[in-house]
Structure formats: structure tokens, C-alpha cells
Backbone atoms as SQL, in Angstrom:
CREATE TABLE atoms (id INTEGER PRIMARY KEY, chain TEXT, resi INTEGER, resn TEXT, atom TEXT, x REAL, y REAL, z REAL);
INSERT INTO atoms VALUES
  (1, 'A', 1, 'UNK', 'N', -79.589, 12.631, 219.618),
  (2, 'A', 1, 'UNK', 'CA', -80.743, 12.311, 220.418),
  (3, 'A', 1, 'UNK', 'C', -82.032, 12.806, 219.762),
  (4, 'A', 2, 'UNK', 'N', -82.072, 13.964, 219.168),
  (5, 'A', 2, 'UNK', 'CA', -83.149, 14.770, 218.430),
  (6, 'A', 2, 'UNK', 'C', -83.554, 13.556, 217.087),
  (7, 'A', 3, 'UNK', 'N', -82.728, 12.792, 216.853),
  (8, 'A', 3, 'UNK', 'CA', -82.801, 12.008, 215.176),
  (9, 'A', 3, 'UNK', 'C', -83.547, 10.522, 216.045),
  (10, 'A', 4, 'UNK', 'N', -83.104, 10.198, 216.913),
  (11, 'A', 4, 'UNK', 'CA', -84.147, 8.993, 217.796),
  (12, 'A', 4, 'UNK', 'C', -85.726, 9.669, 218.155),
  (13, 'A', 5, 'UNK', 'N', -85.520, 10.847, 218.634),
  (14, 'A', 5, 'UNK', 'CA', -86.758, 11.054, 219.281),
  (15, 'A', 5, 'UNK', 'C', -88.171, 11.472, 217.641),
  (16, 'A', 6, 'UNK', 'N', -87.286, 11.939, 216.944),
  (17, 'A', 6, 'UNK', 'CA', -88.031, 11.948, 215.436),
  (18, 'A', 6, 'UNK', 'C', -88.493, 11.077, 214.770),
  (19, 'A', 7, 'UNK', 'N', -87.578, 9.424, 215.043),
  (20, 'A', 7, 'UNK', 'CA', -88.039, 8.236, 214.447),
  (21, 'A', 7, 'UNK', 'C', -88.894, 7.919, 215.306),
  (22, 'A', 8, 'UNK', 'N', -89.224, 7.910, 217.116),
  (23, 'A', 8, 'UNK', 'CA', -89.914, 7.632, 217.613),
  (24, 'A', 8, 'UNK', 'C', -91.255, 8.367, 217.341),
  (25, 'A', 9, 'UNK', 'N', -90.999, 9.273, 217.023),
  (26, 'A', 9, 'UNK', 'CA', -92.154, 10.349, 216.366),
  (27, 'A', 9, 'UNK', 'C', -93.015, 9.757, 215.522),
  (28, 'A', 10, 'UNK', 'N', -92.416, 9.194, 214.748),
  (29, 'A', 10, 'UNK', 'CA', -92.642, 8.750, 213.369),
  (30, 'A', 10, 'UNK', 'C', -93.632, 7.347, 213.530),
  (31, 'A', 11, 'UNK', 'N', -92.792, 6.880, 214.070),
  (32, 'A', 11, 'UNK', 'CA', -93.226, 4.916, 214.374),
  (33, 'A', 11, 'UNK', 'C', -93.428, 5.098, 215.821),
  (34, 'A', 12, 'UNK', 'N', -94.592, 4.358, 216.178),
  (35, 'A', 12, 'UNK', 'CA', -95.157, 3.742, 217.185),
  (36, 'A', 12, 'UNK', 'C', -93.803, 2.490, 217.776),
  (37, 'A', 13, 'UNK', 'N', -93.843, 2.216, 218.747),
  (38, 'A', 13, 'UNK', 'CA', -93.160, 0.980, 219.419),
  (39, 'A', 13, 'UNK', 'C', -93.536, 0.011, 218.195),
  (40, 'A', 14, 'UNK', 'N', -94.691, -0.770, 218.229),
  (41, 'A', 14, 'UNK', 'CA', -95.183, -2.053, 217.773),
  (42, 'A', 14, 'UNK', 'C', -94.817, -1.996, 216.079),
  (43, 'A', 15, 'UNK', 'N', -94.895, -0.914, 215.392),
  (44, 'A', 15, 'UNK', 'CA', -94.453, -0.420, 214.007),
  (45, 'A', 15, 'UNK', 'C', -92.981, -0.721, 214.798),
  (46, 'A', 16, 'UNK', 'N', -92.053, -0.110, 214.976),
  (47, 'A', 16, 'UNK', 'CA', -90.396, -0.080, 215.286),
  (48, 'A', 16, 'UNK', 'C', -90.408, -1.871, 215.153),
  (49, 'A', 17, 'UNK', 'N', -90.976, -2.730, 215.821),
  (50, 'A', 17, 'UNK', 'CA', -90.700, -4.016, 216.325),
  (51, 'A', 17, 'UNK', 'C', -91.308, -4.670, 214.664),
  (52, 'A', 18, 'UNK', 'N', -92.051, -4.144, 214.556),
  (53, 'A', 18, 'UNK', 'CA', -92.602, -5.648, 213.406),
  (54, 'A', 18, 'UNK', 'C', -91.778, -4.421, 211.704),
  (55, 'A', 19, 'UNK', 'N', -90.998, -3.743, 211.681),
  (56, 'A', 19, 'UNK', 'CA', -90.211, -3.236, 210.753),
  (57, 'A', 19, 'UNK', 'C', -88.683, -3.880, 211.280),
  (58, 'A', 20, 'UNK', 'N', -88.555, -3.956, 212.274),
  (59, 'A', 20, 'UNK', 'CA', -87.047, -4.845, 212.976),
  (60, 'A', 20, 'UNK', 'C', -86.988, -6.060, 212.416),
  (61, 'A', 21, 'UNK', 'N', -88.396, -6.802, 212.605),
  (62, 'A', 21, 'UNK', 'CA', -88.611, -8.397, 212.683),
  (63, 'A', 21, 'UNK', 'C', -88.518, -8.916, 210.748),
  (64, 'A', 22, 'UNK', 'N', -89.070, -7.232, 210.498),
  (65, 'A', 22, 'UNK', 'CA', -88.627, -8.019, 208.609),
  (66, 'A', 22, 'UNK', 'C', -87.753, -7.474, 207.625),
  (67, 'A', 23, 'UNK', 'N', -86.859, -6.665, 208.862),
  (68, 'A', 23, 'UNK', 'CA', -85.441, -6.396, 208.238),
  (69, 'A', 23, 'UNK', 'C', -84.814, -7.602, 208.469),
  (70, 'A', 24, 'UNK', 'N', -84.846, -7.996, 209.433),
  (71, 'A', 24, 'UNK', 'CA', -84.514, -9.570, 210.378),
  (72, 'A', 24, 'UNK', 'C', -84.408, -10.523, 209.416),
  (73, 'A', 25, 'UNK', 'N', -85.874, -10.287, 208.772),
  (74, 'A', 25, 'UNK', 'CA', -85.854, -11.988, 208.103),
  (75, 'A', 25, 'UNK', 'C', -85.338, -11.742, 206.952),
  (76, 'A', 26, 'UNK', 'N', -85.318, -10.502, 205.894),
  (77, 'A', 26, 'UNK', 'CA', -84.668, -9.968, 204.895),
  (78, 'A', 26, 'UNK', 'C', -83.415, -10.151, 204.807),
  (79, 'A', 27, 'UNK', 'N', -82.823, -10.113, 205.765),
  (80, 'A', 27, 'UNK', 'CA', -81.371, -10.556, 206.042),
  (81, 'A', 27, 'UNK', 'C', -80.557, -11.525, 206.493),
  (82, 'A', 28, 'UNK', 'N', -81.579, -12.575, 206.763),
  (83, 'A', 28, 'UNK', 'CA', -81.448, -13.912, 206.756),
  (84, 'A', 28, 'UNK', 'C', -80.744, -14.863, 205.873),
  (85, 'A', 29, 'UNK', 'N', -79.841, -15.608, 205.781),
  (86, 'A', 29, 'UNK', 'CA', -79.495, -16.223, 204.673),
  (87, 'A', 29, 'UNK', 'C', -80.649, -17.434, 204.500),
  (88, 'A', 30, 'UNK', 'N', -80.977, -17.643, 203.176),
  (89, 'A', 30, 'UNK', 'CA', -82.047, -18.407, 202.764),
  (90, 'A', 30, 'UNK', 'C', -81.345, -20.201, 202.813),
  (91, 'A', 31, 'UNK', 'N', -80.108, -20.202, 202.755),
  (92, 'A', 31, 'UNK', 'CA', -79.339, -21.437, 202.288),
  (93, 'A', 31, 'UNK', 'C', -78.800, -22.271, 203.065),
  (94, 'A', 32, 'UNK', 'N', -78.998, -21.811, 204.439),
  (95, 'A', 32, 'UNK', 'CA', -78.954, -22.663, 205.588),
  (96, 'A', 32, 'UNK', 'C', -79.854, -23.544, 205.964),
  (97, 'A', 33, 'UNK', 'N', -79.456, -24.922, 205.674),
  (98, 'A', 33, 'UNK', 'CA', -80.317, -26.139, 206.521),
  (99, 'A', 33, 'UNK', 'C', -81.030, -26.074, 207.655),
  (100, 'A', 34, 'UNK', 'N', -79.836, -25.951, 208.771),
  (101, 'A', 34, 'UNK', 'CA', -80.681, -26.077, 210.037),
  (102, 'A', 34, 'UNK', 'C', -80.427, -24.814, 210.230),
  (103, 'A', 35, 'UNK', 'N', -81.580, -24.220, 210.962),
  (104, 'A', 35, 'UNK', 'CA', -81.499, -22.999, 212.012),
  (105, 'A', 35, 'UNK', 'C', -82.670, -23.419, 213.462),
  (106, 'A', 36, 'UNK', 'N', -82.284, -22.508, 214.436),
  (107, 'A', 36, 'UNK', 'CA', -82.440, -22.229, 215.469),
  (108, 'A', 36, 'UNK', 'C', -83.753, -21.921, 215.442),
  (109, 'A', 37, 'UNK', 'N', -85.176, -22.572, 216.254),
  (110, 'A', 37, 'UNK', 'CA', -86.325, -22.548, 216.520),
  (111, 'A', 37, 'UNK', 'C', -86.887, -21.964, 217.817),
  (112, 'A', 38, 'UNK', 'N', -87.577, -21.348, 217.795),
  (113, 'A', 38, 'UNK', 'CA', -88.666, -20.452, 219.092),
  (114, 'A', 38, 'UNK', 'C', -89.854, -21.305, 219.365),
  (115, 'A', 39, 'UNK', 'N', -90.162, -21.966, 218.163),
  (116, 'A', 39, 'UNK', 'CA', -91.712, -22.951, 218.140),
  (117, 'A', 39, 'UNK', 'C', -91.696, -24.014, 219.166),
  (118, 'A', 40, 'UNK', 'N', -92.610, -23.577, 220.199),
  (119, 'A', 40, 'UNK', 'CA', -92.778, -24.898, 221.266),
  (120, 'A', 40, 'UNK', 'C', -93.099, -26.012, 220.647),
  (121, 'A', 41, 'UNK', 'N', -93.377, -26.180, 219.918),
  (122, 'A', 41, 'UNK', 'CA', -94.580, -27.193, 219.255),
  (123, 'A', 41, 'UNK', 'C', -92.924, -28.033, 218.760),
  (124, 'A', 42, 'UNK', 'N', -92.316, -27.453, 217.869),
  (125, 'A', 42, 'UNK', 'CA', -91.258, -27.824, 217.387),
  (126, 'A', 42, 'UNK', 'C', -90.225, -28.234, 218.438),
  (127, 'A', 43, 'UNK', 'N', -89.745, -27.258, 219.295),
  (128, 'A', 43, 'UNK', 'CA', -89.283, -28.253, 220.312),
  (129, 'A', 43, 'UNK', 'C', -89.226, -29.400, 221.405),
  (130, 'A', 44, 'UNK', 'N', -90.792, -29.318, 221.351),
  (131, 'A', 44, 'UNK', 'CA', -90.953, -30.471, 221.551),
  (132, 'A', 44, 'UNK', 'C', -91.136, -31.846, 221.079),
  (133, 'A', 45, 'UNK', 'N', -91.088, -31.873, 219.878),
  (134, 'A', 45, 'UNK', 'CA', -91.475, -33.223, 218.942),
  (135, 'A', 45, 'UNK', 'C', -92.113, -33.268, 218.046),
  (136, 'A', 46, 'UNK', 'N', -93.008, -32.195, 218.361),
  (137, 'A', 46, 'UNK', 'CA', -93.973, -32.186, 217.384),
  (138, 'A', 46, 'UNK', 'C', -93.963, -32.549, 215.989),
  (139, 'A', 47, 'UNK', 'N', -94.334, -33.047, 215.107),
  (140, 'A', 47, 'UNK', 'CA', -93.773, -32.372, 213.479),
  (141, 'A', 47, 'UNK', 'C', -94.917, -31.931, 213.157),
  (142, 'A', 48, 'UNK', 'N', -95.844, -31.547, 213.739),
  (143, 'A', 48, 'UNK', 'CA', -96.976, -30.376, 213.007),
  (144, 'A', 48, 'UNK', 'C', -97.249, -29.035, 213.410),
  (145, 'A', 49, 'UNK', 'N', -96.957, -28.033, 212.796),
  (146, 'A', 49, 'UNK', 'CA', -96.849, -26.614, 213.244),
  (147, 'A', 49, 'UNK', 'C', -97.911, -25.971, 212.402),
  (148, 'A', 50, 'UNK', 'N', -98.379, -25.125, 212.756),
  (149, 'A', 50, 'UNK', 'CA', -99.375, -24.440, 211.273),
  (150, 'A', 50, 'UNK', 'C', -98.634, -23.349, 210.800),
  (151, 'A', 51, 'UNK', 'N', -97.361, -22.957, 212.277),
  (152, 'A', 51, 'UNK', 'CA', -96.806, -21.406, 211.601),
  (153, 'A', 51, 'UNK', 'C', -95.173, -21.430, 211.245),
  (154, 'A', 52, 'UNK', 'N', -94.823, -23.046, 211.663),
  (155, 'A', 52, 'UNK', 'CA', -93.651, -23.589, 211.303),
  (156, 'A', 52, 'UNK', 'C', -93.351, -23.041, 209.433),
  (157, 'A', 53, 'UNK', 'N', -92.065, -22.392, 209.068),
  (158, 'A', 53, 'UNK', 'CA', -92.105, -22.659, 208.120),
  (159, 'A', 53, 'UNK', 'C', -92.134, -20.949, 207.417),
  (160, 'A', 54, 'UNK', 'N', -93.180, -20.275, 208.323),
  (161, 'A', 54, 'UNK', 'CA', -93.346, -18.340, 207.885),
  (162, 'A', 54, 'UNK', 'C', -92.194, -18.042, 207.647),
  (163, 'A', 55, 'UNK', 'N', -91.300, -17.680, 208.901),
  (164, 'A', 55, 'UNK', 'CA', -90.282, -16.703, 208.842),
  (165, 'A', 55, 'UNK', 'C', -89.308, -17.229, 207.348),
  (166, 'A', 56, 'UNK', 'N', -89.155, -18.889, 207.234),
  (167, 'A', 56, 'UNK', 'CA', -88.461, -19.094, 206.137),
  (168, 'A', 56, 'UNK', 'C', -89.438, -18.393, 205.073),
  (169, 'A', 57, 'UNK', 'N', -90.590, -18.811, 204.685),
  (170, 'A', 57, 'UNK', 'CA', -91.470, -18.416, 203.648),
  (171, 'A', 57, 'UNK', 'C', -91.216, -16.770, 203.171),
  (172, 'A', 58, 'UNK', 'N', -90.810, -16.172, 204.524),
  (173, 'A', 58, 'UNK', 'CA', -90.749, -14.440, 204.137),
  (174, 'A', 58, 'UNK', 'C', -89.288, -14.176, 204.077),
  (175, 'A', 59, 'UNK', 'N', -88.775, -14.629, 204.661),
  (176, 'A', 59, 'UNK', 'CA', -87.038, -14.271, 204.211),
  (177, 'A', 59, 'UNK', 'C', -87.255, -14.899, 202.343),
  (178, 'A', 60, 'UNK', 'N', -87.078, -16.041, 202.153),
  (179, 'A', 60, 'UNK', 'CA', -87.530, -16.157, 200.548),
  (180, 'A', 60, 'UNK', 'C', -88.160, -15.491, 199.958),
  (181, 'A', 61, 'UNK', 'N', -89.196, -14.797, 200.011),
  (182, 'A', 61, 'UNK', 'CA', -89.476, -13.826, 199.650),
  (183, 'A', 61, 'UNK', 'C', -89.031, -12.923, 199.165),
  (184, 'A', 62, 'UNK', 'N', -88.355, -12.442, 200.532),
  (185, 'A', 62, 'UNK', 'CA', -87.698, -10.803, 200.232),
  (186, 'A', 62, 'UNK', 'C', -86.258, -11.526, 199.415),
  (187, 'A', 63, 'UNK', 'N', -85.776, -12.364, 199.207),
  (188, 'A', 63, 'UNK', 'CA', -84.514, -13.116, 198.425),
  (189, 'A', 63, 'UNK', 'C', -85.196, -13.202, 197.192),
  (190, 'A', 64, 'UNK', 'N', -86.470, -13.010, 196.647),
  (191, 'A', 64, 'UNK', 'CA', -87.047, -13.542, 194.945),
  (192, 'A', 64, 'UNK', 'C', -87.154, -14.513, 194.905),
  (193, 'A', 65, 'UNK', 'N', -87.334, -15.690, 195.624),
  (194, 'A', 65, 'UNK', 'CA', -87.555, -17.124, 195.490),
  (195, 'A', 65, 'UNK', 'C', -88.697, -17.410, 196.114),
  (196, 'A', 66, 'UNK', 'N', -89.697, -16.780, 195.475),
  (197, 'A', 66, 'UNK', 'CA', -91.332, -17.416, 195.121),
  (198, 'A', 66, 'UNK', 'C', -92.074, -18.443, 195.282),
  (199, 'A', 67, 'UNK', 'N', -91.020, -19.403, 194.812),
  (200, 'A', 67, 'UNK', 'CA', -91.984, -20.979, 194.517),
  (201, 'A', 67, 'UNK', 'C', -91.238, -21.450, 195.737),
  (202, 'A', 68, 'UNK', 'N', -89.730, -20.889, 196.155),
  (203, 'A', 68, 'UNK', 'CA', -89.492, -21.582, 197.712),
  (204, 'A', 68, 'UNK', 'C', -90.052, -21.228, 198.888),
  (205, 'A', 69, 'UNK', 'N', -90.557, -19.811, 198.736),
  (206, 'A', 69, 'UNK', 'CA', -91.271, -19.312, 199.849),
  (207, 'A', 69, 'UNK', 'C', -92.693, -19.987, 199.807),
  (208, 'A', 70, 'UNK', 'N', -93.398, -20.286, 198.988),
  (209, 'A', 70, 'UNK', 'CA', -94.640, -20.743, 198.801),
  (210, 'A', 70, 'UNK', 'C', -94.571, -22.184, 199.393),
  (211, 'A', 71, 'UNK', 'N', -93.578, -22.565, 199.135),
  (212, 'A', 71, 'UNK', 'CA', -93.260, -24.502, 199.309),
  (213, 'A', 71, 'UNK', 'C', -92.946, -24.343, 201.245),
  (214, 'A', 72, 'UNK', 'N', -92.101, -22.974, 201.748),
  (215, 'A', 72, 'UNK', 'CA', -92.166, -22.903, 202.864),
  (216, 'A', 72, 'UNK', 'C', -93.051, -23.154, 203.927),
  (217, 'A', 73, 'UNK', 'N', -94.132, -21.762, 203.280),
  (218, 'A', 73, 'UNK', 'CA', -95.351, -21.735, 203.843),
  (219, 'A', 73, 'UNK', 'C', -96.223, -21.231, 202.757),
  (220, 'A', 74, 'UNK', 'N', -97.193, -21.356, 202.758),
  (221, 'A', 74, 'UNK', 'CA', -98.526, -20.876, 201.859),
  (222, 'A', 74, 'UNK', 'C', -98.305, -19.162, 202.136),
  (223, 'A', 75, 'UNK', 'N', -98.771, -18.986, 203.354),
  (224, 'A', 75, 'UNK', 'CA', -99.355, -17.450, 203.350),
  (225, 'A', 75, 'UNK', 'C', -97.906, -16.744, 203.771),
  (226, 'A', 76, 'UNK', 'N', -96.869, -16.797, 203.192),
  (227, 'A', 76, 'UNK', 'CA', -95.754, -16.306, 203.530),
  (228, 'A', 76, 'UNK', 'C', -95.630, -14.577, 203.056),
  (229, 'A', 77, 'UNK', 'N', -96.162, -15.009, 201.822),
  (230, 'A', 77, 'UNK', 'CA', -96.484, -13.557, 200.944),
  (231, 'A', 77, 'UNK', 'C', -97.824, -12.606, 201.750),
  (232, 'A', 78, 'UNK', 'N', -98.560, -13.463, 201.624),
  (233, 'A', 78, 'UNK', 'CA', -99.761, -13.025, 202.510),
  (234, 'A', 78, 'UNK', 'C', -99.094, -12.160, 203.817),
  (235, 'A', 79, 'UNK', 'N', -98.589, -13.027, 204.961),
  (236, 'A', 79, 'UNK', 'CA', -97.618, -12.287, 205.976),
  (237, 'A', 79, 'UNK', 'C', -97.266, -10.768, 205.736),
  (238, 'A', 80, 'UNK', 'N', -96.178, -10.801, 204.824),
  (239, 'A', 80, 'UNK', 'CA', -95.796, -9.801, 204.402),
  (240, 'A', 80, 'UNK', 'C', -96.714, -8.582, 204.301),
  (241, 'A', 81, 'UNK', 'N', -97.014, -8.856, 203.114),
  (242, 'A', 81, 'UNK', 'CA', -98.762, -7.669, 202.881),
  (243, 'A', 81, 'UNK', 'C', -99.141, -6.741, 204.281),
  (244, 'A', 82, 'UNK', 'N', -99.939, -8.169, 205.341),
  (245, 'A', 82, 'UNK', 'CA', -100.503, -7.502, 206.288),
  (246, 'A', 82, 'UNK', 'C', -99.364, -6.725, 207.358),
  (247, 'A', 83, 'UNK', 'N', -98.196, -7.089, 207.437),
  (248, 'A', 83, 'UNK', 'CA', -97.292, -6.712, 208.332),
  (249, 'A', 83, 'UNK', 'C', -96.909, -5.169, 208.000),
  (250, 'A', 84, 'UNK', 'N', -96.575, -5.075, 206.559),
  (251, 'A', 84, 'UNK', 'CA', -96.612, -3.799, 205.962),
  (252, 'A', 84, 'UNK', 'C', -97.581, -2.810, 206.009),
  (253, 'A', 85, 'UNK', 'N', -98.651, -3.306, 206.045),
  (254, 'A', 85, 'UNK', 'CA', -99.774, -2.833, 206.336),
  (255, 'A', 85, 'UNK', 'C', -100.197, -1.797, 207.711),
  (256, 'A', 86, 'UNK', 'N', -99.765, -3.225, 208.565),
  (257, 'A', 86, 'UNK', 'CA', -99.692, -2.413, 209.972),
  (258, 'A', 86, 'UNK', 'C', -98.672, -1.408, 210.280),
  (259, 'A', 87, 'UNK', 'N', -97.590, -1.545, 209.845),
  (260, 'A', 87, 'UNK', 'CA', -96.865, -1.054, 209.963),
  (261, 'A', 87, 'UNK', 'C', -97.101, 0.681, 209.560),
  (262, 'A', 88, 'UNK', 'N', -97.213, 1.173, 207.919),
  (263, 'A', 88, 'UNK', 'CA', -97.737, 2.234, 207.748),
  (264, 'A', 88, 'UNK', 'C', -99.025, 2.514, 208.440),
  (265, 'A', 89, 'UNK', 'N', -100.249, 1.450, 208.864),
  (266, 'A', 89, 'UNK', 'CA', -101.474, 2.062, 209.406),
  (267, 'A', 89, 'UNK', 'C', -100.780, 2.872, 211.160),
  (268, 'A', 90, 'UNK', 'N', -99.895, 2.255, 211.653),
  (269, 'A', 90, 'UNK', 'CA', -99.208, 2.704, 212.695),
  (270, 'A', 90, 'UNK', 'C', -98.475, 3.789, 212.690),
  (271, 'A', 91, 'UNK', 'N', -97.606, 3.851, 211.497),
  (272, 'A', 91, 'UNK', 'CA', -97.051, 5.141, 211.223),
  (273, 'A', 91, 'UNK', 'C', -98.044, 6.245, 210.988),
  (274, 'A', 92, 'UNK', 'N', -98.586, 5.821, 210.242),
  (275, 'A', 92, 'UNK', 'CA', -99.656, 7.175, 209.696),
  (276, 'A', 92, 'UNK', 'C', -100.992, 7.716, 211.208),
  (277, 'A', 93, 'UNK', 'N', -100.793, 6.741, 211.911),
  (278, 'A', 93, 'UNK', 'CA', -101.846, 7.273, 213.179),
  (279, 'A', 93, 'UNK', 'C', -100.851, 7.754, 213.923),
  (280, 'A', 94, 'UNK', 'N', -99.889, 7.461, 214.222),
  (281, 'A', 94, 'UNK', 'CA', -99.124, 8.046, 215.255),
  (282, 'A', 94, 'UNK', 'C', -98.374, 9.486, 214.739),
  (283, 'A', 95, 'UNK', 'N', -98.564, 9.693, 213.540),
  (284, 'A', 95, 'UNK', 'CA', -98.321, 11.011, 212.988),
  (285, 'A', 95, 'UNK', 'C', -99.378, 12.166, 213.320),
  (286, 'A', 96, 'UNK', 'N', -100.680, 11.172, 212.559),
  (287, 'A', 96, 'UNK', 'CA', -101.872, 12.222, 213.004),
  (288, 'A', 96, 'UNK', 'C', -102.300, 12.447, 214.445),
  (289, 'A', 97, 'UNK', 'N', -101.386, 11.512, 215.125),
  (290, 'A', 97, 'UNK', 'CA', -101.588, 11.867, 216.578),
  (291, 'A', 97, 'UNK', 'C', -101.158, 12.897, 217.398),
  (292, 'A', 98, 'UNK', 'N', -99.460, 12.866, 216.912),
  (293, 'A', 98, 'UNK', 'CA', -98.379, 13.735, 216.717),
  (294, 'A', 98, 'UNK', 'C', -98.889, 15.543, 216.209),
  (295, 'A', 99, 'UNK', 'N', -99.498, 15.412, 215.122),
  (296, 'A', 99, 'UNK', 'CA', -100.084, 16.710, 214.734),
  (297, 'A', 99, 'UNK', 'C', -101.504, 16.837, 215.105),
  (298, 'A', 100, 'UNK', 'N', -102.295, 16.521, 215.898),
  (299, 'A', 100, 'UNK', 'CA', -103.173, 16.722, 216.322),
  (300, 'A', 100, 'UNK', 'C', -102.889, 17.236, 217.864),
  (301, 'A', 101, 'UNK', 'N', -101.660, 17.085, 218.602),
  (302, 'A', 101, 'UNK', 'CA', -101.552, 17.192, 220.050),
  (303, 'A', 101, 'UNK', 'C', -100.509, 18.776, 220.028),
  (304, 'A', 102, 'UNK', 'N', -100.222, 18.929, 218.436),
  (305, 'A', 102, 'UNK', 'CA', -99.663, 19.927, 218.510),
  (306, 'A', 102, 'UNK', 'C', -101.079, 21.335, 218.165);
């Protein structure tokens, strides 16, 4: 219980969730045709999405396939960057928060 309450220490909720979401896609197999969609836009008929296309773009990614993640989505790499981003800017405030209340 002490080793949960330390990671919670560590990471904020919203850090825990968007470090989940790109272990998630990291572990995705890249080589599957069809998969399973969340996009309203997509389930309904649509065929134009602007964000259709990310999660593949960043699972390729984290697989080394560059020019497939790019062909996915454009800012797939981009994604990444800022997600990481937040992620340590979250860790690192909720630390100094952590040692500031002590």
C-alpha cells in the first residue's frame, strides 16, 4: 500500500492517465487492419476526422515506423512530445507540491 501511495506521490491523477494511455498505444499491435473506434464522427459515417488516425500515428511511432506513423497522422510525433511533456510538467509540480506541504 506504501509503494501505491508513493507513485501517487509522484504523479498527479491526469499524469497516471495520459502515461496509461501511451503505454496503451505502445503496446498496440501496429498490423491489425480493423480495430475498434471511440470517434463519433467515425461511427457515424463520417469519412472525415481531423483526429482519426493519432492513436495509430503514435503506436507506430513507439514501433519505429516513421513514415507509417506520419502517413497515419501528421502530428502523431508532435502528440507524443506534448503528452510527455505534460506528463513530467505534472510530475515535477506535484513533487514540488509534495515538498513544499512538508
Amino acid at each position: 500500500m506504501k509503494k501505491i501511495k508513493a507513485i501517487r506521490v509522484l504523479f498527479s491523477f491526469e499524469a497516471l492517465i495520459w502515461l496509461m494511455a501511451l503505454i496503451a498505444l505502445a503496446c498496440l499491435p501496429t498490423d491489425s487492419p480493423a480495430h475498434f473506434s471511440l470517434c463519433p464522427l467515425n461511427n457515424l459515417g463520417f469519412d472525415f476526422c481531423p483526429g482519426c488516425g493519432l492513436g495509430r500515428s503514435i503506436s507506430h511511432a513507439f514501433h519505429g515506423q516513421f513514415t507509417a506513423s506520419f502517413d497515419s497522422h501528421p502530428l502523431g510525433l508532435f502528440a507524443i512530445i506534448i503528452l510527455s511533456y505534460r506528463i513530467i510538467s505534472l510530475s515535477f509540480y506535484s513533487i514540488k507540491t509534495k515538498n513544499n506541504n512538508n
